[in-house]
C-alpha positions in Angstrom: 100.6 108.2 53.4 103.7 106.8 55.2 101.5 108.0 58.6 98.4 106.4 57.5 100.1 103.2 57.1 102.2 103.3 60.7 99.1 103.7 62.4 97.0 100.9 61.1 99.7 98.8 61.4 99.6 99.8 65.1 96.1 99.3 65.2 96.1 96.0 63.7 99.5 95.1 66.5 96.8 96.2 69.5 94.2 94.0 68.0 96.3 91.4 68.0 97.5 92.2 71.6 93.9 91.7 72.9 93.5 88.8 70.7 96.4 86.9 72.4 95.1 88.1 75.9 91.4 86.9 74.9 93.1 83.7 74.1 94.6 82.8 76.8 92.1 84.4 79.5 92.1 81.0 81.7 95.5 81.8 82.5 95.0 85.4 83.7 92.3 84.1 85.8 94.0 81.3 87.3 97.2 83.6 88.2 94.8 86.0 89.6 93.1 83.2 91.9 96.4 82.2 93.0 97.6 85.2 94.0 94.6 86.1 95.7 94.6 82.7 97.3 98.2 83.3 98.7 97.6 86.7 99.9 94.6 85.5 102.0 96.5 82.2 103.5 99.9 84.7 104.2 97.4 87.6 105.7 95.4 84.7 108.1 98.7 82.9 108.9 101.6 85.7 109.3 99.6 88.9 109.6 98.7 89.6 113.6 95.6 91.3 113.7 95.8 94.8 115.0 92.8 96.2 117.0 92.3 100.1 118.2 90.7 101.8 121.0 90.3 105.6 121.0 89.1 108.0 123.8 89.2 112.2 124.4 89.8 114.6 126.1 88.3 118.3 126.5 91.7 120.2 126.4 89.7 123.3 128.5 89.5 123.1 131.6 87.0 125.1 134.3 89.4 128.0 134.9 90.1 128.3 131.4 88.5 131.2 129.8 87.7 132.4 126.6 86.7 135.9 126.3 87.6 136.3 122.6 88.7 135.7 119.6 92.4 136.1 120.1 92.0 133.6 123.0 90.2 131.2 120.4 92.6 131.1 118.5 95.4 131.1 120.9 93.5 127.6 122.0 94.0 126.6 119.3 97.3 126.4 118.9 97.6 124.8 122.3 95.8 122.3 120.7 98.9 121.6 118.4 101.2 121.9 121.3 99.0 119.3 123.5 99.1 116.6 120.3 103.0 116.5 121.0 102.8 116.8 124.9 100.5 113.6 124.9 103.5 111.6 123.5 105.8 113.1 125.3 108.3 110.9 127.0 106.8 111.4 130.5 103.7 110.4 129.7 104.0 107.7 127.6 106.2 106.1 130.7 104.2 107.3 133.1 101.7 104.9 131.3 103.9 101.6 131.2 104.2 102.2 134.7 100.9 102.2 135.5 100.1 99.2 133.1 103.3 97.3 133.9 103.6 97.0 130.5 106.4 94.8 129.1 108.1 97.7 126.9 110.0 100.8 126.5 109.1 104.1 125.5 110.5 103.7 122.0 108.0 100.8 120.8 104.7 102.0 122.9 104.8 105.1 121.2 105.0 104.0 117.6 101.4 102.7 118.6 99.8 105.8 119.8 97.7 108.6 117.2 97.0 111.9 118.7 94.9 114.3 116.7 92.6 116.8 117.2 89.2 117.0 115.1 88.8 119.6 112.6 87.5 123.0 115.0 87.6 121.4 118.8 89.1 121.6 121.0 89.5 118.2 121.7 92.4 115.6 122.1 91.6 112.2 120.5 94.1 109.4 121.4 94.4 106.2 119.5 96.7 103.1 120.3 96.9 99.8 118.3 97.7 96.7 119.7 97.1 92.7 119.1 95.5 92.7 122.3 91.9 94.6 122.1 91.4 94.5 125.8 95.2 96.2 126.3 94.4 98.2 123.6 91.4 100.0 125.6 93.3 100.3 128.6 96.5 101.9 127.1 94.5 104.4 125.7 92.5 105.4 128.8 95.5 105.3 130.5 96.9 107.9 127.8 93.9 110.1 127.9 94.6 110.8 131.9 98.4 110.6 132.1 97.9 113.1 129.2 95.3 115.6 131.0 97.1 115.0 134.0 100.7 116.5 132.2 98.0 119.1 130.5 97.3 120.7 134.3 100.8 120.4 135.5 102.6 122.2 132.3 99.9 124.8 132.0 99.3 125.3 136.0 95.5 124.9 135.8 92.9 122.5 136.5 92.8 118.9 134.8 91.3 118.3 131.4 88.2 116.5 131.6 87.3 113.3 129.7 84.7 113.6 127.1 84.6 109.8 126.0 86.5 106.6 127.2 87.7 103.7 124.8 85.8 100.3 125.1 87.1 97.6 124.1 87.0 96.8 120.1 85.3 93.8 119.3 86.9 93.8 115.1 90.0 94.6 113.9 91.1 97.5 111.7 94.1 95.4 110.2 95.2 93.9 108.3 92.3 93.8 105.7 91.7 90.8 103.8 89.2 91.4 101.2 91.7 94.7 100.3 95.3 92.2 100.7 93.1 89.9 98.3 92.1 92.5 95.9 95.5 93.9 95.3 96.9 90.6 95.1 94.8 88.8 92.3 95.1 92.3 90.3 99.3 92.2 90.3 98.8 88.6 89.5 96.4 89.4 86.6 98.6 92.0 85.4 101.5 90.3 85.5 100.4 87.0 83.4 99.1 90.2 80.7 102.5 91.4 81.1 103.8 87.7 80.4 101.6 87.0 77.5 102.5 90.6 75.6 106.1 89.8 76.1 106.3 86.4 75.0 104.1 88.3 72.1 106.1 90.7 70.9 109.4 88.8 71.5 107.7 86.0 68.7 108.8 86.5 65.2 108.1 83.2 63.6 106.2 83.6 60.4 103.5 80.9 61.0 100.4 82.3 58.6 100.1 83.4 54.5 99.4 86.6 56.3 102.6 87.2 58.0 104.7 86.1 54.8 102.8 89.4 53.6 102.7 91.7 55.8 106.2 91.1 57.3 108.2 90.0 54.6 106.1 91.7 51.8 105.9 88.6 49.6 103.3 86.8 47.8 102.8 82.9 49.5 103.8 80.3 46.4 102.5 77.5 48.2 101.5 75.7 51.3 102.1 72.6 52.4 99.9 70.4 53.4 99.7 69.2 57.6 98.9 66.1 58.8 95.5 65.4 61.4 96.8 66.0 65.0 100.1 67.0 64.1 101.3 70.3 66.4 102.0 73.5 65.3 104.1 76.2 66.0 102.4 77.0 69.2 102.5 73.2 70.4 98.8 72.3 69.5 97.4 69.6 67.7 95.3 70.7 64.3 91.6 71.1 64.9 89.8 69.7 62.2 88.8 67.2 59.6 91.2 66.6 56.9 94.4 68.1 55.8 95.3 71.6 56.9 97.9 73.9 54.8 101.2 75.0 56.3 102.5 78.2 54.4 105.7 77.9 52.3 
C-alpha cells in the first residue's frame, strides 16, 4: 500500500515537472536561440577556418615483388612502418625547406594525417591549414619527401604517386550548423535544468491542493483576492471577479 502510494506521488511530481516546463516553453526556446546565436557569431568571428588537401602514394615500387602470401603480409606491415616514416623528422623538415615555410618541425607536424586505407597498400597524407592553397602544396610536398625517404631507407626504387592534392575549395572546420546544434541544445537543457531546480527548491503552499496533499489537512477557508492583484508567482489574476486565496 505504502508502494502504491510513493509511486503516484512520483507520478503526479513528473507531471508536474513537464507541467512547469510546458509553461514556461518561451524561455527554453529563447535560451536555445541565444546560445545558438552566440555559437555562430564566436565560430564566424574567432574560429579560423581549417581547409585539407590529401594525396597518395603506392608504397610498391617496380622492383618490389610479391611472390606470396608471407610477402603480402610482410607489406603490410611496412605499411605501418611507412605511416611513422612519413612524419619522421627528416621529412617533415625536408618539407619546410622546400616550402620555406615559416615553422618548425614541432607545429607542421601536428597538421599532418598519415593512414593507409583498409587492404592497400597505399599511403594517404593529409595536412590542414587556414591556407587551402598551402594546404595542397604541403601535402604534395609530403607525399614526395615521403616516397623519396621510402627508396632511401628500404634501398629500392621511389614510390610512385597514385593521386595529387588539389586545392580545396570548402572547409572541413570548424562546422557551423554542428557548433550551432550543440549550442542551442546545452542552452535548452540548461534553462530545463533552471526551471526543475527553481521547482523543486519551491515549497510555498499556494493552492487547496497542496494544504492537502503536503500538509494533509482539510482547507477551512479561502480568502478572497482582489482583480489584478499578484500572486505568489508575481502575476496579476486572470479573470473577472474575485478569485479565492487558500487559508
Amino acid at each position: 500500500m505504502y508502494k502504491d502510494d510513493r509511486d503516484e506521488e512520483l507520478e503526479i511530481d513528473l507531471l508536474e515537472v513537464f507541467h512547469v516546463l510546458l509553461h514556461r516553453w518561451y524561455l527554453i526556446i529563447l535560451c536555445a536561440i541565444a546560445f545558438g546565436a552566440a555559437a555562430l557569431g564566436y565560430t564566424k568571428v574567432f574560429i579560423t577556418p581549417q581547409y585539407e588537401a590529401s594525396s597518395m602514394i603506392y608504397i610498391l615500387s617496380k622492383t618490389t615483388s610479391i611472390s606470396s602470401a608471407l610477402d603480402l603480409q610482410l607489406s603490410k606491415q611496412l605499411t605501418v612502418d611507412f605511416e611513422t616514416l612519413a612524419k619522421s623528422r627528416p621529412v617533415v623538415e625536408n618539407v619546410i625547406e622546400e616550402l620555406q615555410l615559416n615553422t618548425d618541425y614541432e607545429t607542421l607536424v601536428k597538421t599532418i594525417n598519415v593512414t593507409n586505407p583498409a587492404s592497400t597498400s597505399i599511403l594517404k597524407i593529409s595536412v590542414q591549414n587556414p591556407d587551402a592553397k598551402l594546404a595542397c602544396d604541403i601535402s604534395n610536398a609530403m607525399s614526395d619527401a615521403t616516397a623519396n625517404q621510402i627508396a632511401k631507407v628500404m634501398v629500392t626504387d621511389k614510390p610512385s604517386t597514385v593521386e595529387e592534392a588539389i586545392v580545396p575549395k570548402n572547409p572541413v572546420s570548424p562546422s557551423l550548423k554542428k557548433n550551432t546544434l550543440i549550442a542551442a541544445l546545452a542552452g535548452a537543457f540548461l534553462m530545463c535544468a533552471i526551471l526543475i531546480f527553481r521547482y523543486l527548491m519551491d515549497d510555498r503552499i499556494k493552492t487547496e491542493e497542496d494544504i492537502i496533499k503536503y500538509l494533509e489537512l482539510n482547507a477551512l477557508a479561502s480568502i478572497p483576492v482582489n482583480k489584478g492583484s499578484k500572486d505568489s508567482f508575481g502575476k496579476k489574476s486572470k479573470g473577472k471577479g474575485k478569485g479565492k486565496k487558500a487559508a
